[in-house]
C-alpha atoms as one frame of an Amber mdcrd trajectory, in Angstrom:
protein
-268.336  40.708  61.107-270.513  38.244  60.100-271.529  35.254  62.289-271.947
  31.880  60.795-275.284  30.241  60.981-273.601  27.094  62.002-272.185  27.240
  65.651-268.708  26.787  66.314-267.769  22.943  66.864-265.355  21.963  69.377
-262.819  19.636  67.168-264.915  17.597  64.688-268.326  17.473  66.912-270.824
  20.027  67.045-271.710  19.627  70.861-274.624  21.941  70.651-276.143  19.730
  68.378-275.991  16.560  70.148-276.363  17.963  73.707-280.068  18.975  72.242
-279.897  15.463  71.050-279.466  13.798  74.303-275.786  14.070  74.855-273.358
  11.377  74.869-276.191   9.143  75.322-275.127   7.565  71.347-271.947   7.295
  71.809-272.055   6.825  75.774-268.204   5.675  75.908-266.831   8.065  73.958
-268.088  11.520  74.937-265.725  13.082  72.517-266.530  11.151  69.540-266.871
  12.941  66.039-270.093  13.801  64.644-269.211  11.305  61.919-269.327   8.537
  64.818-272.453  10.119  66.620-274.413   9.655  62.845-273.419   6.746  62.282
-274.930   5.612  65.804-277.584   7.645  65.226-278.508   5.368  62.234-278.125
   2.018  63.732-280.508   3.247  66.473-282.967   5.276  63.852-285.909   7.621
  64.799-287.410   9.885  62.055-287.273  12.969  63.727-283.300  12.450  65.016
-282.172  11.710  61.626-284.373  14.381  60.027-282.608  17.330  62.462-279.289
  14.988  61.595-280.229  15.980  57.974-281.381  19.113  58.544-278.379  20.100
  60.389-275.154  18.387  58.403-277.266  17.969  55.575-279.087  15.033  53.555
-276.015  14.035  51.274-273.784  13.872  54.649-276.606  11.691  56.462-276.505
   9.613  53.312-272.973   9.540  52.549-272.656   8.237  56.815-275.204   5.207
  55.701-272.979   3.723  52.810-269.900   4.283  54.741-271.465   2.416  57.913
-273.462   0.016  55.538-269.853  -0.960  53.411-267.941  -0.935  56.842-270.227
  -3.690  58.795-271.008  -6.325  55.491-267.170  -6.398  55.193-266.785  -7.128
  58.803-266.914 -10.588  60.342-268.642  -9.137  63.671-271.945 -10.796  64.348
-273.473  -8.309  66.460-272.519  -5.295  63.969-274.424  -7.372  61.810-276.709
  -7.565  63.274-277.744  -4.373  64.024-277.417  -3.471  60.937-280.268  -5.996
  59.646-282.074  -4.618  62.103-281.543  -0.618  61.026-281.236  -1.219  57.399
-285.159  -1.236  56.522-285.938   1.573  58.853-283.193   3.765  57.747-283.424
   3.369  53.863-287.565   4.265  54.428-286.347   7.054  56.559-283.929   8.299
  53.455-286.563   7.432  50.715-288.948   9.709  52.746-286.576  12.272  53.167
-285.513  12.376  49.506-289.106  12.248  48.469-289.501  15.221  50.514-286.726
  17.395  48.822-287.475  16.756  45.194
């Protein structure tokens, strides 16, 4: 039998993954969140390299797909803080992407 190249994830998180990633440390009060939820944290808090295995791992459409979901999600909210960080995260995650797309065509 063949073994898939992808480890087996417990539910909907691949907890290999993140515990190579630091853990619960993203998503510190919810250490069984989805791996949808640990992106999405991952890209309000960006580093390169994190969202590069991020892409790497589930894939650049995914990690992309995650950022207009989160992006639509917070400018409909009212929540200031969400806002927030998401000013903060926008520029450094769309250069992040940009670079990362520039690097697959």
């Amino acid at each position: 039998m063949e073994q898939s190249p992808i480890p087996k994830v417990d539910g909907s998180r691949d907890r290999a993954f993140w515990l190579a990633h630091g853990g619960v440390g993203l998503v510190w009060s919810n250490p069984n969140a989805s791996d949808s939820v640990m992106i999405m944290h991952a890209l309000l808090q960006p580093d390169f390299h994190l969202l590069l295995d991020i892409a790497a791992r589930f894939g650049f459409s995914r990690l992309k797909n995650e950022w207009a979901v989160l992006r639509d999600g917070v400018e409909r909210t009212a929540l200031p803080e969400g806002q927030q960080e998401l000013r903060h995260a926008t520029p450094i995650v769309e250069r992040c992407l940009k670079h990362m797309e520039q690097a697959i065509q």
